[in-house]
Z-matrix of the N, CA and C atoms (Angstrom, degrees):
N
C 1 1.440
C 2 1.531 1 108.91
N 3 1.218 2 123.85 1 158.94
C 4 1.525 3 130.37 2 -168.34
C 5 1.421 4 115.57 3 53.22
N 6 1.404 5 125.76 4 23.85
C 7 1.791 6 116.40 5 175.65
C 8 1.670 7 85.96 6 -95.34
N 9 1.667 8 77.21 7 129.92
C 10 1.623 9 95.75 8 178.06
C 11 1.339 10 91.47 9 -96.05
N 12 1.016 11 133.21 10 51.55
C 13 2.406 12 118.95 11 178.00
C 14 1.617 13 75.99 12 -126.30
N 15 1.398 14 156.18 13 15.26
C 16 1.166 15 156.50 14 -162.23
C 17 1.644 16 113.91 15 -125.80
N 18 1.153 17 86.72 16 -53.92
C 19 1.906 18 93.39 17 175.01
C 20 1.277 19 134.46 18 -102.94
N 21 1.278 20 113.00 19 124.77
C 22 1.144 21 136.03 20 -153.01
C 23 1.617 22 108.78 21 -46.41
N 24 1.399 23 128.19 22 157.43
C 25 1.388 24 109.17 23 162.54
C 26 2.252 25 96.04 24 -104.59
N 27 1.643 26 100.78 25 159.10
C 28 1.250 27 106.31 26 -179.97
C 29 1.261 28 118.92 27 -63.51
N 30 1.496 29 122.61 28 146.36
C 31 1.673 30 99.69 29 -169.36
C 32 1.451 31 116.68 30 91.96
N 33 1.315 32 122.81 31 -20.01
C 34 1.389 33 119.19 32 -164.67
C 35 2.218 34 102.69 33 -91.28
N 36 1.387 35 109.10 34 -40.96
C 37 1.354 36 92.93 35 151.40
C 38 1.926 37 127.99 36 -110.62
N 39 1.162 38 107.99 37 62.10
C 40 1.835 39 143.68 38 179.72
C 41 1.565 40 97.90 39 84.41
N 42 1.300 41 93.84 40 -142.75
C 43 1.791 42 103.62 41 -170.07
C 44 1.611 43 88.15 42 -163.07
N 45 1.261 44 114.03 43 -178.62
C 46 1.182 45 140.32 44 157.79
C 47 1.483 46 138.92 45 -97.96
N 48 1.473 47 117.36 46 106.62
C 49 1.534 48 105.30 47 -169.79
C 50 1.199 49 102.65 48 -103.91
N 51 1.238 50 106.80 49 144.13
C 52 2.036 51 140.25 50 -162.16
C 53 1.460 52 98.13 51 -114.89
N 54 1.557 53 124.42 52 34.72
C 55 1.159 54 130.85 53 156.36
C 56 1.601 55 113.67 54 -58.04
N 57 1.098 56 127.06 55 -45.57
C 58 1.952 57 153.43 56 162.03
C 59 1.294 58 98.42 57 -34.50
N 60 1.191 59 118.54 58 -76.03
C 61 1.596 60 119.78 59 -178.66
C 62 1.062 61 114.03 60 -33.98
N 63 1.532 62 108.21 61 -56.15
C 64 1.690 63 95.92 62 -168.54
C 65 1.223 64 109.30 63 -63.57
N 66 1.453 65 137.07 64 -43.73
C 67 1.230 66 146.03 65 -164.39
C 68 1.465 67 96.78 66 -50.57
N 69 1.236 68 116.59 67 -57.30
C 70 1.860 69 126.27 68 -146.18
C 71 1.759 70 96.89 69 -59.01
N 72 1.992 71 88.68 70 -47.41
C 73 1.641 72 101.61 71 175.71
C 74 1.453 73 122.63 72 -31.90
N 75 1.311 74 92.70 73 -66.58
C 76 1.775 75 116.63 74 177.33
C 77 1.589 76 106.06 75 -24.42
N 78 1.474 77 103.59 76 -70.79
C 79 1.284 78 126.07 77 -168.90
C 80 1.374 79 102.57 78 -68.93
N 81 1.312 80 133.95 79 -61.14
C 82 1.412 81 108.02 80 178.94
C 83 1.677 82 127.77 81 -72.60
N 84 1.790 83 102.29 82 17.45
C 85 1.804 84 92.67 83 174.36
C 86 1.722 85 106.23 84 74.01
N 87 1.475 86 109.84 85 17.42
C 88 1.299 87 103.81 86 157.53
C 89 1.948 88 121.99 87 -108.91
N 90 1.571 89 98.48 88 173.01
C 91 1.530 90 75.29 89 167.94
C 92 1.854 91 80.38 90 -159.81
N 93 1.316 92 99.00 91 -174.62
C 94 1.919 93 120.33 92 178.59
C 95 0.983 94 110.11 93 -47.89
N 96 1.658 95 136.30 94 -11.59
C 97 1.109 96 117.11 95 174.51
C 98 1.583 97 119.17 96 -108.08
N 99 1.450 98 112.55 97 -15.75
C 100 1.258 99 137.81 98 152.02
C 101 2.046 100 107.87 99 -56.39
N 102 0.934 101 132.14 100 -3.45
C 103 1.553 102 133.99 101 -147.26
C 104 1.754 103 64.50 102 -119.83
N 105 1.026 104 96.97 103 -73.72
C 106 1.857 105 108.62 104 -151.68
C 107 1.636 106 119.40 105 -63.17
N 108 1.489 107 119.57 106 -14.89
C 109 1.039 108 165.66 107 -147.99
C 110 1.969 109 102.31 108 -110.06
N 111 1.691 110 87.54 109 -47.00
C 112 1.819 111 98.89 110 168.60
C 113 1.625 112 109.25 111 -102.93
N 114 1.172 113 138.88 112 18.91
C 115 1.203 114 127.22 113 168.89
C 116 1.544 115 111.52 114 125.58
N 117 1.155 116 111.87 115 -25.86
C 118 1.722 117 124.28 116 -152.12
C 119 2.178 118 85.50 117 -86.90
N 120 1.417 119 100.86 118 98.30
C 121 1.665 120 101.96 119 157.74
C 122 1.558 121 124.28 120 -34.01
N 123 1.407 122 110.14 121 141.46
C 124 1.406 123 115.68 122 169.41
C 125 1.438 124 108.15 123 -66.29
N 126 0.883 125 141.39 124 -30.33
C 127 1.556 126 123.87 125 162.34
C 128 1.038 127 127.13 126 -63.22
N 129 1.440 128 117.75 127 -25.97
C 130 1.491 129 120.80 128 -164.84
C 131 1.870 130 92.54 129 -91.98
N 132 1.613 131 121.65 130 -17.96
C 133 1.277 132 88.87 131 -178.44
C 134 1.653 133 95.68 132 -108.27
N 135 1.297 134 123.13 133 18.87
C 136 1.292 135 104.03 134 159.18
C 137 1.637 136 103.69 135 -89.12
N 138 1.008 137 149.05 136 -22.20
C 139 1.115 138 143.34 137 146.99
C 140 1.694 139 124.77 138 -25.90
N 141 1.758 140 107.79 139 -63.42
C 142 1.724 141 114.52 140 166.47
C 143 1.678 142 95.62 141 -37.50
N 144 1.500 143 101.54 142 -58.88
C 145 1.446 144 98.38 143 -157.11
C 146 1.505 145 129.04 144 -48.88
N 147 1.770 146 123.48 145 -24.75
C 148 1.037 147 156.97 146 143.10
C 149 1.930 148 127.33 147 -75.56
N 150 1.188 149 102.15 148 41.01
C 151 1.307 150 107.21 149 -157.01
C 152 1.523 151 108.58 150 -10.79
N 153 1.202 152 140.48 151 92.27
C 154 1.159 153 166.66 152 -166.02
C 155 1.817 154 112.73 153 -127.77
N 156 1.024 155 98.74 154 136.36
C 157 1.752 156 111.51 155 170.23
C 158 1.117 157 118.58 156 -44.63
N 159 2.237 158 109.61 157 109.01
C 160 1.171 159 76.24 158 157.41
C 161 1.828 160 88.81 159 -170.27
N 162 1.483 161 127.69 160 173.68
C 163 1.571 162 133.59 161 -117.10
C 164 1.556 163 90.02 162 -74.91
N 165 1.567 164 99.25 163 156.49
C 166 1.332 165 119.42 164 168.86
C 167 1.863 166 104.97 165 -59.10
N 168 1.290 167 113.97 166 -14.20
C 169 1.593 168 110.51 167 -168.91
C 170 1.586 169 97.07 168 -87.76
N 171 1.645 170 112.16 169 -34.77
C 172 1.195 171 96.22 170 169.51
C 173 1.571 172 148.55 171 -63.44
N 174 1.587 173 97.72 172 -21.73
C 175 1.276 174 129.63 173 171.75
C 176 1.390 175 101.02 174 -50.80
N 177 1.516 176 100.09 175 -67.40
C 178 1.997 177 112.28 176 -155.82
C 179 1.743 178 85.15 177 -66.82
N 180 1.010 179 128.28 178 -32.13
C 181 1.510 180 113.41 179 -173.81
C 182 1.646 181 120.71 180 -92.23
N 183 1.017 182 97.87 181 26.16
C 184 2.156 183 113.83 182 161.89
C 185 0.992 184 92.34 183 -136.61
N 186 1.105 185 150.53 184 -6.81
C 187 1.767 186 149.07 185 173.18
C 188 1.829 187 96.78 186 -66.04
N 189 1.462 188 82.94 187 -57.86
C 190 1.689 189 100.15 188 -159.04
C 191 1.767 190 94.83 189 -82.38
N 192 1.179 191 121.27 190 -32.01
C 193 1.941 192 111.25 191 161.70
C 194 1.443 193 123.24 192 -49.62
N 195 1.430 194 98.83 193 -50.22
C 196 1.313 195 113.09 194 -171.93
C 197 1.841 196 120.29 195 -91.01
N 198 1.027 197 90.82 196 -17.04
C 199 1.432 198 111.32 197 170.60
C 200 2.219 199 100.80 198 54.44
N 201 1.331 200 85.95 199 55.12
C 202 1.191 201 101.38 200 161.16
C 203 1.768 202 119.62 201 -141.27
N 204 1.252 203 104.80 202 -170.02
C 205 1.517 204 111.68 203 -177.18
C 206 1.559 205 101.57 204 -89.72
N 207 1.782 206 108.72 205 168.70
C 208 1.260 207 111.72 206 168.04
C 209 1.301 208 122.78 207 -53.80
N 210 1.485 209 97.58 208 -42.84
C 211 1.895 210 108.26 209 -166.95
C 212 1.458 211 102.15 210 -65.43
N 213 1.594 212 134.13 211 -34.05
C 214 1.504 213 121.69 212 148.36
C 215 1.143 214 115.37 213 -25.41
N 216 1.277 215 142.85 214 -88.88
C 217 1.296 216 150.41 215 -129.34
C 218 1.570 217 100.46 216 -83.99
N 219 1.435 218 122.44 217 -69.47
C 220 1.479 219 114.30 218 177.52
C 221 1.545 220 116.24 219 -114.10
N 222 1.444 221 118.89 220 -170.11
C 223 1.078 222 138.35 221 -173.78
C 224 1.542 223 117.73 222 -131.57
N 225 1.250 224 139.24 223 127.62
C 226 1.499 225 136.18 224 148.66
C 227 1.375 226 122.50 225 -45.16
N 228 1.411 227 94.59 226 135.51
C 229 1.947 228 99.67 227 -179.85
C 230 1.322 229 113.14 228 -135.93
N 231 1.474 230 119.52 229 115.57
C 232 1.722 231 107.45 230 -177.31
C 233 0.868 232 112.49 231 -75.71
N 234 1.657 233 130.71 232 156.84
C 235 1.169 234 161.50 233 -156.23
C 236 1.796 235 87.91 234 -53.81
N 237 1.084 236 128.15 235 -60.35
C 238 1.412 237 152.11 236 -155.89
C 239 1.438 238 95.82 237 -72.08
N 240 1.465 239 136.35 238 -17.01
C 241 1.214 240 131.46 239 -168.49
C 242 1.334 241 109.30 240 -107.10
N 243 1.380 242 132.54 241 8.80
C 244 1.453 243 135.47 242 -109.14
C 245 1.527 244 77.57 243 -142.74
N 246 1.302 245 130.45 244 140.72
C 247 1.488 246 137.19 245 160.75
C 248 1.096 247 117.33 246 -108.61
């Protein structure tokens, strides 16, 4: 237990960019305080804001705000695309 040569670091197979979100936001007349306002923590959307890790529950719950799909909101990024 605790060998870090085992766990992965985040980012290491890509991440997800939440570039989409903002857009969808835009367009539907929402913004971060409307997010936080529906449930979504201020950490968790400074996180979107940093495409940063974070739960599949959060996903399904801007899916189900926005009443769109995942592939709306973000995008896949390979490791290799990644700065």
């Amino acid at each position: 237990m605790g060998d870090k040569k085992n766990k992965s670091v985040y980012g290491s197979n890509g991440r997800l960019n939440f570039a989409k979100l903002w857009i969808l936001l835009e367009k539907k007349h929402h913004n971060k305080l409307w997010l936080r306002e529906n449930g979504i923590h201020s950490n968790t959307i400074q996180k979107l804001v940093n495409n940063e890790n974070v739960t599949c529950d959060v996903l399904t719950r801007l899916c189900y705000l926005l009443e769109c799909d995942v592939k709306n909101i973000c995008e896949y990024e390979k490791p290799d695309n990644i700065k």
